[in-house]
C-alpha positions as CSV (number, residue, x, y, z in Angstrom):
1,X,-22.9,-200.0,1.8
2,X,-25.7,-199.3,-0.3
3,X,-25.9,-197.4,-3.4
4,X,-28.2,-194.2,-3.6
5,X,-30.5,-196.4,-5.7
6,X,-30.8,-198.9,-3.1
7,X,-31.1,-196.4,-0.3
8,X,-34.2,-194.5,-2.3
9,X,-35.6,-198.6,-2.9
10,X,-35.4,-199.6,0.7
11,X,-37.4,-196.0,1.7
12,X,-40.0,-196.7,-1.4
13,X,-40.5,-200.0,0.3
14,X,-40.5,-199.3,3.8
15,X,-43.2,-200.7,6.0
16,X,-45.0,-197.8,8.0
17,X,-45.8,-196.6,10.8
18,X,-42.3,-196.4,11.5
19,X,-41.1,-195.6,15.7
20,X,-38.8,-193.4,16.3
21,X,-35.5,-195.1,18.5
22,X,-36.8,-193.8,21.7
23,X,-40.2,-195.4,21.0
24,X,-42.0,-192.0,21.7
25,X,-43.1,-191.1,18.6
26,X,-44.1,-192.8,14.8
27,X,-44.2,-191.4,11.5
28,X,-46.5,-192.7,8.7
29,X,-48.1,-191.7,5.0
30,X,-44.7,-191.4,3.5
31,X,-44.9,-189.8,-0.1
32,X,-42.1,-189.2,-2.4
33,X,-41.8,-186.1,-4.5
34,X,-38.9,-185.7,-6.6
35,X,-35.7,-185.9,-3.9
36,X,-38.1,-185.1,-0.4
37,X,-40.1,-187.4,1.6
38,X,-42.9,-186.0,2.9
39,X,-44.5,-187.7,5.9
40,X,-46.8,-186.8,9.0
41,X,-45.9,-187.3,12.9
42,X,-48.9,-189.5,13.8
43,X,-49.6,-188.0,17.5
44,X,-49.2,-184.5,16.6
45,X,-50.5,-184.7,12.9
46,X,-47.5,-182.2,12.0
47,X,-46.2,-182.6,8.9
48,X,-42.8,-182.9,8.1
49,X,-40.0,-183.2,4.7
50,X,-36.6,-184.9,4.4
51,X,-34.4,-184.4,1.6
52,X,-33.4,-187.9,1.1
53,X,-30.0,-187.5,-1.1
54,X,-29.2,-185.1,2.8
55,X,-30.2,-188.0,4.3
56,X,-28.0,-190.8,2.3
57,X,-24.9,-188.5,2.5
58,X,-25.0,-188.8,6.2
59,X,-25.7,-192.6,5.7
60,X,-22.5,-193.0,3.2
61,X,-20.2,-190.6,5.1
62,X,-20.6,-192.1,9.0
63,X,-20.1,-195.5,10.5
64,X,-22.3,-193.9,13.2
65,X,-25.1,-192.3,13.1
66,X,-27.3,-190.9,16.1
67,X,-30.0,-187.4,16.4
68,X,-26.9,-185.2,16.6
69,X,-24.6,-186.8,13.7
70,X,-27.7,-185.8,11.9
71,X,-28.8,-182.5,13.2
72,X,-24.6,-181.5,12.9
73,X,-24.8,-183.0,9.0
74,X,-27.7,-181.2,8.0
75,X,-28.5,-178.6,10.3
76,X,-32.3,-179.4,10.2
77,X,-34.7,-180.3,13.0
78,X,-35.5,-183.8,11.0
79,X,-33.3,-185.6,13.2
80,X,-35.3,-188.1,15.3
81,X,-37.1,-189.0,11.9
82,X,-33.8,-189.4,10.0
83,X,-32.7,-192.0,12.4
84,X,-35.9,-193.7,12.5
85,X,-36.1,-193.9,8.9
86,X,-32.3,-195.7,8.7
87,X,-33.2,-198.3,11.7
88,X,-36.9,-199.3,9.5
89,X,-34.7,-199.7,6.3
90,X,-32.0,-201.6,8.3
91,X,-29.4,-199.4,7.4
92,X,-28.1,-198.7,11.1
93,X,-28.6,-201.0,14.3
94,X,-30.5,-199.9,17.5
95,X,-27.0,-198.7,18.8
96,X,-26.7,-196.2,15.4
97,X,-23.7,-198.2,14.0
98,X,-23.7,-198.8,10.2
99,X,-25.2,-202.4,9.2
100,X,-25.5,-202.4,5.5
């Protein structure tokens, strides 16, 4: 498992546009600021935030992860991002399962 460090590292260094699972959507123009990564929905243009330490909780705390582990965990609508987001920094397989 990786460290919170690591976690933040591999999202610095992630390669963009990202897809979502589905392949229906992809995010790009990531930014960190402070804990929250702040990125756009390319199709739409919307803007959206994560709070990343949310976000590696939910990585550290579930073997599985899918949209509704994440929406149950945080309560937020940043779900299909979220999961994206831990398949481009290879931290879950295509199935949601845990890899590193």
């Amino acid at each position: 498992m990786l460290s919170e460090g690591e976690f933040i590292t591999k999202v610095k260094e992630m390669k963009t546009p990202i897809q979502s699972k589905r392949g229906d959507a992809f995010y790009d123009r990531f930014e960190l600021k402070g804990d929250t990564l702040h990125f756009v929905r390319i199709k739409t243009g919307r803007q959206w935030s994560l709070d990343l330490k949310q976000l590696y909780k939910v990585y550290k705390t579930s073997d599985y992860i899918d949209t509704t582990v994440v929406k149950t965990k945080t309560g937020r609508r940043v779900s299909s991002p979220s999961v994206a987001i831990l398949m481009a920094i290879k931290c879950i397989d295509n199935s949601g399962y845990r890899i590193a």
